[in-house]
C-alpha positions in Angstrom: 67.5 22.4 72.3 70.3 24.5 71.3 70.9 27.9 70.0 71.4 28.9 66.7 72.4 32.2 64.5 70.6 32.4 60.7 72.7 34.7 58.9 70.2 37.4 57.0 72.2 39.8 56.2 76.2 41.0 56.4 77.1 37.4 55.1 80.1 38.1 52.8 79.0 41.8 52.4 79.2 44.8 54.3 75.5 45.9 54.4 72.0 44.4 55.6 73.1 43.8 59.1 70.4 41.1 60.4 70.7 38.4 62.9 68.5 36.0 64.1 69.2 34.4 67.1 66.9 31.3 68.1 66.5 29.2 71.2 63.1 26.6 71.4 60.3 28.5 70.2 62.0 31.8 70.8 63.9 34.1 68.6 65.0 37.6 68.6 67.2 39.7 65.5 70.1 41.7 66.1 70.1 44.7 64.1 67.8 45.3 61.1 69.3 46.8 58.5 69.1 47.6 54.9 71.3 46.4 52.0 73.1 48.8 49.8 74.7 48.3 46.5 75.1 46.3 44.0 71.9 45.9 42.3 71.3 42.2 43.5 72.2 43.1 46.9 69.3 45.7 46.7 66.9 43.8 45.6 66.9 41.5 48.5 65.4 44.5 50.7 62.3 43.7 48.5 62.4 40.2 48.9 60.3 38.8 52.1 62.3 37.4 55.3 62.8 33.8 55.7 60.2 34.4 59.1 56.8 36.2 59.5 58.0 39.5 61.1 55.0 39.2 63.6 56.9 35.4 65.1 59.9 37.9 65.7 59.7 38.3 69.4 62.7 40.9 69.9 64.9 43.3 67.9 68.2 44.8 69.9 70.3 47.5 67.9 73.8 48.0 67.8 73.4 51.2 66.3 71.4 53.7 64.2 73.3 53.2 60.7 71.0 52.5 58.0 72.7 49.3 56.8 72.0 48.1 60.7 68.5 50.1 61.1 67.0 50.6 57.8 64.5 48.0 57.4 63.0 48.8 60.5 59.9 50.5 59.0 59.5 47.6 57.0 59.6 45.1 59.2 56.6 47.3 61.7 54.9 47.4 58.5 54.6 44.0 57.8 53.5 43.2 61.3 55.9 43.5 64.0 54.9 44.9 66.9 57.4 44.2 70.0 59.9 46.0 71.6 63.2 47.8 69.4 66.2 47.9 72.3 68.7 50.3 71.9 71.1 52.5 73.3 69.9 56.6 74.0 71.7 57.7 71.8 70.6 55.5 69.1 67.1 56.3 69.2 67.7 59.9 69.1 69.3 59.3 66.0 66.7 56.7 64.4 64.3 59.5 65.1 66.2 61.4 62.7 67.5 58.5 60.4 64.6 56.6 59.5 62.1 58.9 58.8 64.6 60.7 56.5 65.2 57.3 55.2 61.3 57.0 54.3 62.0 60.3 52.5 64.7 60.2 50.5 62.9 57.0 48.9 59.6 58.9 48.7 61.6 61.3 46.7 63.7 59.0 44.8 60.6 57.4 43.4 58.6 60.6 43.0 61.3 61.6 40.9 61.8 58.5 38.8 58.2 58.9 37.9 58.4 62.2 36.8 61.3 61.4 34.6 59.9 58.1 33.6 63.8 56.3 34.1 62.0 53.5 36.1 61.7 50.0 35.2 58.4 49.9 37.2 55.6 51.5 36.9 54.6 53.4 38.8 58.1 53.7 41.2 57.3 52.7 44.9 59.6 53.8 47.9 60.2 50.5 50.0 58.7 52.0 53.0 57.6 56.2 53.6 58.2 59.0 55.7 54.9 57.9 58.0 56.0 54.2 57.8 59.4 55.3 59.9 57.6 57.5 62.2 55.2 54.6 63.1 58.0 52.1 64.0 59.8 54.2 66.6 57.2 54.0 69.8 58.1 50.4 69.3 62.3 51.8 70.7 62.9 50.7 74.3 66.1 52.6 75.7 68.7 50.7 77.7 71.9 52.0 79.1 75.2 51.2 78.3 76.5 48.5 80.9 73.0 47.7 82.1 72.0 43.6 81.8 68.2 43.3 81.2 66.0 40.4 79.8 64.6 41.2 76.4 62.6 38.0 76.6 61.9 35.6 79.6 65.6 33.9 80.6 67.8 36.0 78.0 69.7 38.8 78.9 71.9 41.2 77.1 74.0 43.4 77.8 74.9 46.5 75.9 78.8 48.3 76.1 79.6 51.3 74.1 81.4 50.5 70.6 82.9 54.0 69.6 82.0 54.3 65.9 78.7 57.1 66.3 76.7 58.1 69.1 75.1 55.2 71.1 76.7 52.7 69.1 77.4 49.6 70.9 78.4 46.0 71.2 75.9 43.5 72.2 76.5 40.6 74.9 73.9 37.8 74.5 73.1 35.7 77.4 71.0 32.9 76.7 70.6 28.8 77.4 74.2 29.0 78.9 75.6 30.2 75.9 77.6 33.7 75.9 76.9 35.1 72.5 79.2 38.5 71.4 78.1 40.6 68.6 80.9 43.4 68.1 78.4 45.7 66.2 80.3 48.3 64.1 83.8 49.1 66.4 85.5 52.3 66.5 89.0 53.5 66.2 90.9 53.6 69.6 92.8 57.0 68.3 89.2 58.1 66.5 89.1 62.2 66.4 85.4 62.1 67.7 83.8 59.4 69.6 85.3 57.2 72.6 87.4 54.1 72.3 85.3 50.6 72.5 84.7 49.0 75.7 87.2 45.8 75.8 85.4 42.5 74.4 83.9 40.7 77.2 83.7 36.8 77.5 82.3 34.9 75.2 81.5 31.4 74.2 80.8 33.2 70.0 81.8 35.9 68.5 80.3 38.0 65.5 83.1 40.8 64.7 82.1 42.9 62.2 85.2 43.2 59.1 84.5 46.2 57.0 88.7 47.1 56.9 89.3 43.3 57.8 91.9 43.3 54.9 94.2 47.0 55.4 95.6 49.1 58.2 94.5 52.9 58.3 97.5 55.1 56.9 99.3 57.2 59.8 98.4 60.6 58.0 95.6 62.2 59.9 92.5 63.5 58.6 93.8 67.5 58.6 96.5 66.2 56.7 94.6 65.0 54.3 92.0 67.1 54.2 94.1 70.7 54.3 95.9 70.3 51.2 92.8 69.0 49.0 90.7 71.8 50.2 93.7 74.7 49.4 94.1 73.3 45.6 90.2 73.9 45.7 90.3 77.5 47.1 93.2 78.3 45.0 91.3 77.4 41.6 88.0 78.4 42.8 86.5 75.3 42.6 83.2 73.4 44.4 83.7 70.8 46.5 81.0 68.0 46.5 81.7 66.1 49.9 79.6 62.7 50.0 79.1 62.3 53.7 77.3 59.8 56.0 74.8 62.0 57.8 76.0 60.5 61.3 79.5 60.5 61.8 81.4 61.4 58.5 79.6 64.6 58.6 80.6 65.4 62.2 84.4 64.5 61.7 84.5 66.8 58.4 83.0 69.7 60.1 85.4 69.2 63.0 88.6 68.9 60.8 87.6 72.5 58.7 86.7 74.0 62.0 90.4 73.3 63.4 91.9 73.9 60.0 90.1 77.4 60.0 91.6 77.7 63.2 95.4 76.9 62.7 94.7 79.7 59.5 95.3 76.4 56.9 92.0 77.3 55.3 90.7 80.7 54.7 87.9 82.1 57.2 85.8 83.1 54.9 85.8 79.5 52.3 82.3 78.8 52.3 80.7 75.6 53.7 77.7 74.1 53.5 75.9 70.6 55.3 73.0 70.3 53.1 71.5 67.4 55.1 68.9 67.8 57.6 69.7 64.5 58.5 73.2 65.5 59.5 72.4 68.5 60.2 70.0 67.0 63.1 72.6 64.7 64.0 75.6 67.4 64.8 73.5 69.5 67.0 73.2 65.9 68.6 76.8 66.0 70.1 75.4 68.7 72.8 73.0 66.4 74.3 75.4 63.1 74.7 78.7 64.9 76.4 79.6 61.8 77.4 80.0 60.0 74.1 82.5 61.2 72.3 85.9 63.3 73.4 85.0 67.1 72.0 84.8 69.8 74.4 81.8 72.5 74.6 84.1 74.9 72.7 85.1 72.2 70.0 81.4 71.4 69.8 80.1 75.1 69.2 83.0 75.6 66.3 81.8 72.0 64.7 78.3 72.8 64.6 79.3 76.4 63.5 81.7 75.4 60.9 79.0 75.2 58.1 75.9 77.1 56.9 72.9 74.4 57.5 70.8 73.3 54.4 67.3 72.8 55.3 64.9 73.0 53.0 65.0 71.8 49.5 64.4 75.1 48.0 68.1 76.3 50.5 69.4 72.9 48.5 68.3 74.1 45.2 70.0 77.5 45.7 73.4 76.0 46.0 73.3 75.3 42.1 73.6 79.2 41.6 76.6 79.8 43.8 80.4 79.8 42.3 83.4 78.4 43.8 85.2 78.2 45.7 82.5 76.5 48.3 82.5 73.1 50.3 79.2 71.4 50.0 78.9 68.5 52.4 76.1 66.2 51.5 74.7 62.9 52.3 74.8 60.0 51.3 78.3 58.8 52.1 78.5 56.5 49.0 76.4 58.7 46.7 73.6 56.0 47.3 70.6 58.8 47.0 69.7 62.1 48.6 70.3 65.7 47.4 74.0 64.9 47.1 73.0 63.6 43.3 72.1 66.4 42.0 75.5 68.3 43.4 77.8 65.6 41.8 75.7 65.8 38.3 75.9 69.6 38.5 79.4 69.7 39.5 81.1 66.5 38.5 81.5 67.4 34.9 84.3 70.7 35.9 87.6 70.2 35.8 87.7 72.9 38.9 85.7 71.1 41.1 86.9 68.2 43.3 85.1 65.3 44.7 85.9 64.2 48.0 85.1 60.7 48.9 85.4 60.3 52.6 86.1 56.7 53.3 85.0 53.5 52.5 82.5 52.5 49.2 81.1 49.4 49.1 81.5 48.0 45.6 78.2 48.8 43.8 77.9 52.4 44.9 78.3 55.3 42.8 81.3 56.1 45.6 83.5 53.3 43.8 82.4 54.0 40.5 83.7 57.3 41.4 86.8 55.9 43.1 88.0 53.5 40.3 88.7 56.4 38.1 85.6 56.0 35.9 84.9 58.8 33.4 81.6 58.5 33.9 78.6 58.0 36.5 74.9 57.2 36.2 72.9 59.9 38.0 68.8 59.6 37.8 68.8 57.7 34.3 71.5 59.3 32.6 75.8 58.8 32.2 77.2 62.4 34.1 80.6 63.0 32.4 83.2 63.4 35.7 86.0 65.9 34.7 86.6 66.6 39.0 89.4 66.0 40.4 88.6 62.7 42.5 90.0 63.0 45.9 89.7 59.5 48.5 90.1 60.3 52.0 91.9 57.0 53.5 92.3 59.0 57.4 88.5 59.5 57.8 86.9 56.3 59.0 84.7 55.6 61.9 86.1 51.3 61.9 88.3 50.0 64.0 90.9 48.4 60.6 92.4 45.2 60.7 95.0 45.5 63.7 92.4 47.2 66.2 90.2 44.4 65.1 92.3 42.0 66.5 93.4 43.8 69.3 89.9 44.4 70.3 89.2 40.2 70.0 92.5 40.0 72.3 91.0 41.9 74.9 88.8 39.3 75.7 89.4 37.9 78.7 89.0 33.7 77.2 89.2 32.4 73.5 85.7 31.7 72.5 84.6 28.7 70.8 83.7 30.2 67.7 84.5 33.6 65.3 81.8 34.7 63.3 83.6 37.5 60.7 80.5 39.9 58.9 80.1 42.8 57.8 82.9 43.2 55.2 83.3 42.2 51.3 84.3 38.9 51.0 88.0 39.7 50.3 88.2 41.5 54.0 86.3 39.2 55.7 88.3 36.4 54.7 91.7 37.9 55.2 90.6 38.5 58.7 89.2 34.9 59.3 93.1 34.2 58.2 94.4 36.3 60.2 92.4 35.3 63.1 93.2 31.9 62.5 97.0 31.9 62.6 97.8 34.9 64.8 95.1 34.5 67.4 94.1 30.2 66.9 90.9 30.7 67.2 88.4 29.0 65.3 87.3 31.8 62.8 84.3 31.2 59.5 82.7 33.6 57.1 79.2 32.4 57.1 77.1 32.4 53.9 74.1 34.8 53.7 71.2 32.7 54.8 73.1 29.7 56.5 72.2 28.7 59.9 75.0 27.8 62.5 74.9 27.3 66.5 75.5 29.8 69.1 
């Protein structure tokens, strides 16, 4: 019997990450993650999985991202009970992620009950704070470059991705069949983290497409940043930063650390992370040196280039402060999370700025935001937006199209078959294309659901 890949997730989208992998009576998923939004996309975190969670016999990560981790909780809760493989690095950060996960939506619902803007009644979070905490005994660690058997004649093999800490690329070994998923992939020239490993051999290849369709501008992110973040200082302005908690948050604190530094920015501009997520997450870079390229010195100034936000009441405070301050918050597309009530506070001032820090999937309040609207719907109610809107297009953690395809060229063979997820439907397809006639390789964007051999 062969092997096959059923596509539950990151099928002509760029969130819900899921892959299950099946060989006799055998099967394992690569990554679990959550979908984010559009409203239909969201929905399907609610809706059951095609298999009993319980007949999974194996989950391996790629990394900690909630779009490839997310439904972790759920899936424990529901009656999974074997082992999580991931990278170090990645359970240190699901043990930050996930239960912060459990409580944003404890929060979120808590809140829509109080204000009575839910549909339901009463709101439910899809999974709690406790429901997180009681998936993560179920993590195994394995180390980058290390083969081991995550069921009885499969192996994988796990080589470090760049992107975040721990994030890797998965070879699966299984039945004869060489089976590579790319997992999110890093920029070669990224200001943080490693370059990806090269792509070993493979017989298929899932390569993730989330800037499938455009190169990254040659501008880097102090030269973006810098000038934005003077106009603000010079008009006195708050800065509402919308940051991914692991990664985004790290690179903004790094770039304001060195602009302090070269004297672009004034010393005394206050900055806030109000995410103890991210917060968690930057004190992080001490313990995995070997990750990323900052020295010690460039790690003490990033994780002292901000006043950390704890507590909610610290969060709440904020609101009483004048500009100009920076206020770095998650999430990175304005999904949830305390970063709401900034932008409703602050959106509305023609002195403030919003600084969007990469890449919105369509759906999100981040492309509402980035399309120009005048408006954005924030916990029931249309928040007039009078900031100036500013896009970062330097500050990605993705490999974009070209280092895509370079990475694919690394590869030591031509596989059989290209796999292209993760990305919108317009990326994914352009890079199919562009795998097709500049590397001829056979190259499909599978539909979510659809079932196709290994």
């Amino acid at each position: 019997m062969g092997v096959s890949i059923t596509f539950l997730g990151a099928a002509g989208t760029v969130t819900g990450s899921k892959y299950l992998v099946r060989h006799g009576d055998q099967c394992l998923l690569v990554d679990c993650g959550l979908f984010q939004g559009y409203k239909p996309l969201r929905l399907r975190n609610w809706a059951p999985l095609p298999i009993v969670p319980d007949q999974v016999d194996a989950v391996l990560l790629t990394h900690a991202h909630l779009d490839h981790s997310g439904y972790l909780p759920l899936l424990a809760k529901e009656g999974y009970r074997g082992p999580i493989y991931a990278s170090t690095g990645t359970r240190d950060l699901c043990r930050v992620l996930l239960p912060d996960s459990g409580h944003i939506q404890e929060e979120d619902a808590a809140f829509a009950n109080r204000h009575g803007f839910s549909k339901h009644s009463p709101a439910l979070p899809l999974y709690t704070r406790q429901d997180a905490l009681d998936c993560l005994p179920l993590i195994k660690t394995v180390h980058h470059g290390s083969t081991f058997q995550p069921l009885p004649n499969w192996r994988a093999t796990f080589q470090p991705a760049g992107h975040i800490l721990g994030a890797s690329s998965i070879l699966l070994e299984v039945a004869g069949r060489r089976i590579l998923f790319s997992g999110d992939l890093g920029r070669p020239d990224d200001s943080l983290m490693n370059p990806p490993a090269p792509a070993p051999q493979a017989d298929t290849v899932l390569i993730e497409s989330t800037y499938g369709d455009r190169t990254h501008p040659q501008d880097n992110l102090l030269a973006e940043l810098g000038p934005a973040l003077q106009r603000l200082a010079a008009r006195g302005g708050v800065a509402v930063v919308p940051v991914f908690a692991v990664g985004r948050a790290q690179a903004l604190l790094h770039a304001i650390a060195q602009l302090k530094a070269q004297g672009t920015l004034p010393h005394g501009l206050p900055v806030f992370l109000d995410s103890p997520m991210a917060v968690h997450t930057t004190h992080l870079f001490e313990q995995h040196p070997g990750e990323h390229r900052l020295s010690r010195d460039a790690v003490h100034a990033m994780t002292h280039a901000a006043t950390m936000v704890n507590s909610t009441d610290e969060s709440k405070a904020l609101a009483a402060r004048h500009g100009p301050m920076v206020i770095l918050s998650a999430s990175g597309m304005a999904t949830g999370g305390r970063v709401l009530h900034h932008l409703a506070h602050h959106a509305g001032n023609h002195r403030n700025m919003v600084i969007l820090t990469g890449y919105q999937s369509p759906g999100t309040r981040g492309a509402t935001l980035a399309s120009g609207a005048h408006s954005v719907r924030i916990h029931g109610r249309e928040v007039e937006v009078h900031a100036e809107i500013v896009q970062l297009e330097s500050a990605s953690a993705h490999a974009d199209a070209n280092q895509l395809l370079d990475w694919l060229r690394s590869s030591p063979s031509r596989p059989d078959q290209v796999y292209v997820v993760h990305g919108d439907m317009e990326a994914a397809d352009t890079l199919r294309g562009r795998i097709e006639h500049e590397l001829h390789w056979r190259a499909l964007v599978p539909e979510h659901g659809s079932t196709w051999p290994c």
